[in-house]
Short mmCIF file of the C-alpha atoms (twelve columns), coordinates in Angstrom:
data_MODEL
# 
_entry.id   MODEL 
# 
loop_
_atom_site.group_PDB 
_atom_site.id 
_atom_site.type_symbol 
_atom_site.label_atom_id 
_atom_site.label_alt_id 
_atom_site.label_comp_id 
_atom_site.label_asym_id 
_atom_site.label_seq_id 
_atom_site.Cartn_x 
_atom_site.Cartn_y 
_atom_site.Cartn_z 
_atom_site.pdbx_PDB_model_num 
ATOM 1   C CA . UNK A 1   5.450   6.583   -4.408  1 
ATOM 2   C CA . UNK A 2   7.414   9.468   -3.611  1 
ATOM 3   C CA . UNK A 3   4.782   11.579  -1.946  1 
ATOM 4   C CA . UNK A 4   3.656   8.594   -0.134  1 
ATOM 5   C CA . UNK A 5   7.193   8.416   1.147   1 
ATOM 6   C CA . UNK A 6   7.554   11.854  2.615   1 
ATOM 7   C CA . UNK A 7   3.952   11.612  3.692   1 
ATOM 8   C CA . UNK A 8   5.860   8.283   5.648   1 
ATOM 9   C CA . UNK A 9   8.965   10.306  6.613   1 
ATOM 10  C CA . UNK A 10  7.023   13.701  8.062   1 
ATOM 11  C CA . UNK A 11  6.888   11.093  11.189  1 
ATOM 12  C CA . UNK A 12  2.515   11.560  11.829  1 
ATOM 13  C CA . UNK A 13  2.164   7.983   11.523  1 
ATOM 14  C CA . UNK A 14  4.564   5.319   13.863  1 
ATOM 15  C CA . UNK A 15  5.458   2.242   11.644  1 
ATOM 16  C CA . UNK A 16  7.890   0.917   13.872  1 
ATOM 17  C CA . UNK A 17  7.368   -2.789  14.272  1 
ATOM 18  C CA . UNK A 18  4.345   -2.638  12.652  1 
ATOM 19  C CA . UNK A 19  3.296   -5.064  9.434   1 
ATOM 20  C CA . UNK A 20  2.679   -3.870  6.456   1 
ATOM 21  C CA . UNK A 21  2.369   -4.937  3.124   1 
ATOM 22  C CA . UNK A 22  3.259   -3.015  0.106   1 
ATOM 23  C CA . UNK A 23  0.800   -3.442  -3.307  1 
ATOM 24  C CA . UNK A 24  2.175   -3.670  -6.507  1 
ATOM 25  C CA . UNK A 25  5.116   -2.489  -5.072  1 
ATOM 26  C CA . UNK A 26  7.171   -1.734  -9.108  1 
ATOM 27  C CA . UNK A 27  10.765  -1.277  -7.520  1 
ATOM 28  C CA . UNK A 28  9.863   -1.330  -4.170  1 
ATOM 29  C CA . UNK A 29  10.801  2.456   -2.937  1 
ATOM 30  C CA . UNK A 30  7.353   2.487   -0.873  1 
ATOM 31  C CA . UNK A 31  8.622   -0.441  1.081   1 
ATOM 32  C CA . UNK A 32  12.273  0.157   1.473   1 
ATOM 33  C CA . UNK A 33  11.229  3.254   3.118   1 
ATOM 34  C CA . UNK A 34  8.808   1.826   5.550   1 
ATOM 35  C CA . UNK A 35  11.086  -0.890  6.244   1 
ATOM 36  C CA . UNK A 36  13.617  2.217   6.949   1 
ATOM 37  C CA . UNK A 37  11.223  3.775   9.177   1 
ATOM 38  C CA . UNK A 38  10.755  0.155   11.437  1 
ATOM 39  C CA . UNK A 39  8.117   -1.958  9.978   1 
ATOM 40  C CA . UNK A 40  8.021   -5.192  9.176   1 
ATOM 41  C CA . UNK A 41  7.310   -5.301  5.567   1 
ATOM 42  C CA . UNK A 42  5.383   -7.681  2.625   1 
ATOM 43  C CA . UNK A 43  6.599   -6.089  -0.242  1 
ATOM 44  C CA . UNK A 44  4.418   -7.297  -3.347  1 
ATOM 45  C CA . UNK A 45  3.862   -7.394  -7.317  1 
ATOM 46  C CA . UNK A 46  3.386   -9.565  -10.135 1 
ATOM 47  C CA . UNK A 47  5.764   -12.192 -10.544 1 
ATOM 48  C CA . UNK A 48  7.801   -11.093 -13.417 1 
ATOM 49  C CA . UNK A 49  8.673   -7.926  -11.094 1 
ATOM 50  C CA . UNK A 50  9.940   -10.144 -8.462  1 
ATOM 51  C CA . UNK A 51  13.715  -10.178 -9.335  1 
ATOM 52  C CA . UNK A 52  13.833  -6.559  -9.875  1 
ATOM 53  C CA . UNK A 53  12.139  -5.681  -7.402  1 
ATOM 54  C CA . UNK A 54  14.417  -7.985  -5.050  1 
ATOM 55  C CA . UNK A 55  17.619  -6.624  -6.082  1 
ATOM 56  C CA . UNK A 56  16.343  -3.310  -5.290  1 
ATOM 57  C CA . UNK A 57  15.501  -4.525  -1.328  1 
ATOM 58  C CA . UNK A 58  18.863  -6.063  -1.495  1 
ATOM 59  C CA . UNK A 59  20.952  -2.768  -2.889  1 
ATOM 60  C CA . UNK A 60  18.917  -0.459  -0.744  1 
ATOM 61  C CA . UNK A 61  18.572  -1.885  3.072   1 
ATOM 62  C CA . UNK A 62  21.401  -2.406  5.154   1 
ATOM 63  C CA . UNK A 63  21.719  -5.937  5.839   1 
ATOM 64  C CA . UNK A 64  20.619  -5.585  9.049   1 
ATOM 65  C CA . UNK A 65  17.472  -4.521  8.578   1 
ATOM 66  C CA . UNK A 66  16.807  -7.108  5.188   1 
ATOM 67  C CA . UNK A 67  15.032  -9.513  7.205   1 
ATOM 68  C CA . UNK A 68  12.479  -7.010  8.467   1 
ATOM 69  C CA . UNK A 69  11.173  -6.923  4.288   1 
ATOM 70  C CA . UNK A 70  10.130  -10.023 2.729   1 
ATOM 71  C CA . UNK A 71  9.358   -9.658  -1.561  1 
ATOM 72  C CA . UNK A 72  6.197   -11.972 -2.124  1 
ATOM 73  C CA . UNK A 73  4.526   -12.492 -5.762  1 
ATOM 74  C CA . UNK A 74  0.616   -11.212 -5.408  1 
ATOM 75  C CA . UNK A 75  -1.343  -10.921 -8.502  1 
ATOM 76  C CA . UNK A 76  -4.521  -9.384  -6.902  1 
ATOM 77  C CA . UNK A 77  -7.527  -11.689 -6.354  1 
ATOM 78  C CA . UNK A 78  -5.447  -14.741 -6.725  1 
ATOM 79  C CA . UNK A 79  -4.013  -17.123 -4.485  1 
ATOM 80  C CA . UNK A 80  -5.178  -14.991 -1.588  1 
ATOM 81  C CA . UNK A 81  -4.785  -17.952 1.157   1 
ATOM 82  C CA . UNK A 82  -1.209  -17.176 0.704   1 
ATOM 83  C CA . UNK A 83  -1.779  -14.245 2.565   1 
ATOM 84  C CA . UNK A 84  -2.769  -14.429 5.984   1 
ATOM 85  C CA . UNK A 85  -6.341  -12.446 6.433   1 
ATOM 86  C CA . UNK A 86  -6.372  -8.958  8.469   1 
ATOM 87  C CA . UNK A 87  -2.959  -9.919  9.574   1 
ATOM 88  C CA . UNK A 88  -1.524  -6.443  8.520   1 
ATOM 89  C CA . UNK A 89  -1.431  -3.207  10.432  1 
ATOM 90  C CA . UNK A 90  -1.042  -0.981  7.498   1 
ATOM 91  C CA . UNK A 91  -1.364  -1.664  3.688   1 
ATOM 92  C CA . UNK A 92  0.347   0.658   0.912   1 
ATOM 93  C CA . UNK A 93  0.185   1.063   -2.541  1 
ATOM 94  C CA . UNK A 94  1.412   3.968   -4.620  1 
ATOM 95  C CA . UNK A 95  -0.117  4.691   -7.970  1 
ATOM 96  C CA . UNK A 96  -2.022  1.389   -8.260  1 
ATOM 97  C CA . UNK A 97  -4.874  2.717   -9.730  1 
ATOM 98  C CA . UNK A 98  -4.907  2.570   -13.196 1 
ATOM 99  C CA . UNK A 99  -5.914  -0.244  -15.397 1 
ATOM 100 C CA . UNK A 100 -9.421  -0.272  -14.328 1 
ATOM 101 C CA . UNK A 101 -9.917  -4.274  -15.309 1 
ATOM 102 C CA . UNK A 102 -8.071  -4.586  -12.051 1 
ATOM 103 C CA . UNK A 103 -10.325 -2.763  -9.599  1 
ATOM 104 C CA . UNK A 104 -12.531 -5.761  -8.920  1 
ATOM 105 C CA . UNK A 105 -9.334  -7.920  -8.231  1 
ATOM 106 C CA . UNK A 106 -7.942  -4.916  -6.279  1 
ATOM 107 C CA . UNK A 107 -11.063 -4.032  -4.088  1 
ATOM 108 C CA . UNK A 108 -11.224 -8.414  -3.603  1 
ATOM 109 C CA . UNK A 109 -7.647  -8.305  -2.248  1 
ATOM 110 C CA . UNK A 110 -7.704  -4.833  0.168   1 
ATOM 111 C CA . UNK A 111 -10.811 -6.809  2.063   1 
ATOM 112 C CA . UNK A 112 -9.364  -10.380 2.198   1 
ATOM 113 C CA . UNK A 113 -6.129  -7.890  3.884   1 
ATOM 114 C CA . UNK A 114 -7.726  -6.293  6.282   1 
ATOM 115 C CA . UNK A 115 -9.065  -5.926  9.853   1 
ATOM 116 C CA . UNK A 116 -11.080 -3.809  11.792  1 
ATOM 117 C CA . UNK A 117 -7.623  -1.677  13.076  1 
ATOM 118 C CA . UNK A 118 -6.134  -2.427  9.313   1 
ATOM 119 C CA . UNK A 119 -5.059  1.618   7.750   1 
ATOM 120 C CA . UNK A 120 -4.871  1.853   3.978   1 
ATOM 121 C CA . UNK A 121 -2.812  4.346   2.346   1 
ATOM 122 C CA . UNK A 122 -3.594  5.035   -1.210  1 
ATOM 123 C CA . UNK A 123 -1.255  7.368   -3.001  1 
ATOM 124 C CA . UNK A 124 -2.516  8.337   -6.772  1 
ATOM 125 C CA . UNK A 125 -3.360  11.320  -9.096  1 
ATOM 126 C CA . UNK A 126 -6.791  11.045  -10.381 1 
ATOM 127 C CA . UNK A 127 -6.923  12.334  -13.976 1 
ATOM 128 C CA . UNK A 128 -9.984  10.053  -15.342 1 
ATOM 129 C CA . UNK A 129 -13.860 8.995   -15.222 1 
ATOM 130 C CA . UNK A 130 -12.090 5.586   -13.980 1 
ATOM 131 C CA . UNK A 131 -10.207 7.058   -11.090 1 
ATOM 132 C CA . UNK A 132 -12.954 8.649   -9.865  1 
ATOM 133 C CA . UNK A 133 -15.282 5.017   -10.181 1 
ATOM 134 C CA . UNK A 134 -12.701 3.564   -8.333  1 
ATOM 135 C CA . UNK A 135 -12.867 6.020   -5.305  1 
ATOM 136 C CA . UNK A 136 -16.305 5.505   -5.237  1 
ATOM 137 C CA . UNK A 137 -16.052 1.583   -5.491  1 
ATOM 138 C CA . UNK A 138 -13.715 2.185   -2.924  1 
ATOM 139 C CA . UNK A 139 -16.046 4.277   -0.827  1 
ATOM 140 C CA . UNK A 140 -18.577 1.613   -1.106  1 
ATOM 141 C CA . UNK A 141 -16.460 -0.775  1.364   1 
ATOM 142 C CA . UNK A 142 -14.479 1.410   3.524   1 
ATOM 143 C CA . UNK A 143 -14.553 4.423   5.241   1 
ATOM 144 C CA . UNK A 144 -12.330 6.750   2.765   1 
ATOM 145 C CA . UNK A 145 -10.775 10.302  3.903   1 
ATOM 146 C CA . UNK A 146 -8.030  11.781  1.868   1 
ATOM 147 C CA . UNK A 147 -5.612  13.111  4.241   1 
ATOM 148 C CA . UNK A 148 -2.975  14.555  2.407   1 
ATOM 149 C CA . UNK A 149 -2.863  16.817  -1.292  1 
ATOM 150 C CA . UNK A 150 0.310   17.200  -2.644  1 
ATOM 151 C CA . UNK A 151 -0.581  20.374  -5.813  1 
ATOM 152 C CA . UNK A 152 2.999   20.428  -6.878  1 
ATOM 153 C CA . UNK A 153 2.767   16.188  -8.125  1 
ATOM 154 C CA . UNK A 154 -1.129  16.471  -8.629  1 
ATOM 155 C CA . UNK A 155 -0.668  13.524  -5.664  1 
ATOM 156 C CA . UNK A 156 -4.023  12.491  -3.260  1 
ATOM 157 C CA . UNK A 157 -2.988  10.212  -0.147  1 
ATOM 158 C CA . UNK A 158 -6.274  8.229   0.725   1 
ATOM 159 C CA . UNK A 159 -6.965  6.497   3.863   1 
ATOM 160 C CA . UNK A 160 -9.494  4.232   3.914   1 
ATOM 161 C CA . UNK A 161 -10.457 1.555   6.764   1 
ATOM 162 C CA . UNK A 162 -12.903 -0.984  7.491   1 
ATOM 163 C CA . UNK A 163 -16.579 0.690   9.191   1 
ATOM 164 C CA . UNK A 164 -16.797 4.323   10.363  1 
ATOM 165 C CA . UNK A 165 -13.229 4.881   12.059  1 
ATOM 166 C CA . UNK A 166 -13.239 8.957   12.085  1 
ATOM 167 C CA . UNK A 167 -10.238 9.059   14.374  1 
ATOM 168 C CA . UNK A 168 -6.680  10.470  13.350  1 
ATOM 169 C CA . UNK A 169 -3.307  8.192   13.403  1 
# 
């Protein structure tokens, strides 16, 4: 989450009132920061990460930008009506690939997300087989470039959109 946060901060891509949602968002540092940085934001996880992750929106945004970042339970491929479809500008999620019994579920929930103009941004090491089958699951739907490395965290930022989009933020 970190990297994906300075990757955020270095300013190459404008969030400001932009919506976003955050995916399995753990304490919710991903979207804090883009909720610092003038999006609108979803900020999502399981349910039983909910009030943690809420207290951690409340103790780290001043309250006047609080309303700008909304915590919403999403257990991926469920209860995906509750989410509006391609309604997001940007979607986020910060070392969410992992248990790879949730990469169908996953893939399910980035597509029911997005639009045509929808940016994912992926932050994750890949150490295993399964990180690399996701990528290439991934790769299967999207158009996937990584566009940042960071060797000091072992870190790869992903982008990945709908069709063939080639062009820079």
């Amino acid at each position: 989450a970190v990297v994906l946060c300075a990757y955020l901060e270095m300013g190459g891509i404008d969030l400001r009132d932009r919506s976003v949602i955050e995916l399995g968002a753990g304490t919710g540092l991903l979207g804090i920061v883009a909720t610092l940085l003038g999006a609108h934001v979803t900020i999502t996880d399981r349910a039983a990460a909910l009030e943690f992750l809420e207290s951690n929106v409340q103790a780290n945004l001043p309250s006047e930008l609080r309303p700008r970042a909304v915590v919403r339970e999403l257990t991926w491929g469920k209860d995906l009506g509750n989410f509006p479809s391609g309604a997001f500008d940007f979607i986020l999620g910060a070392d969410i690939v992992y248990l790879e019994e949730t990469f169908a579920e996953l893939l399910q929930t980035l597509e029911h997300l997005c639009s045509e103009q929808t940016v994912i941004l992926l932050s994750c090491r890949i150490r295993y087989e399964r990180d690399h089958r996701f990528l290439r699951m991934l790769r299967g739907r999207f158009s996937v470039y990584e566009v940042h490395y960071d060797s000091s965290k072992e870190v790869h930022i992903y982008k990945a959109q709908r069709g063939s989009h080639k062009d820079d933020f």
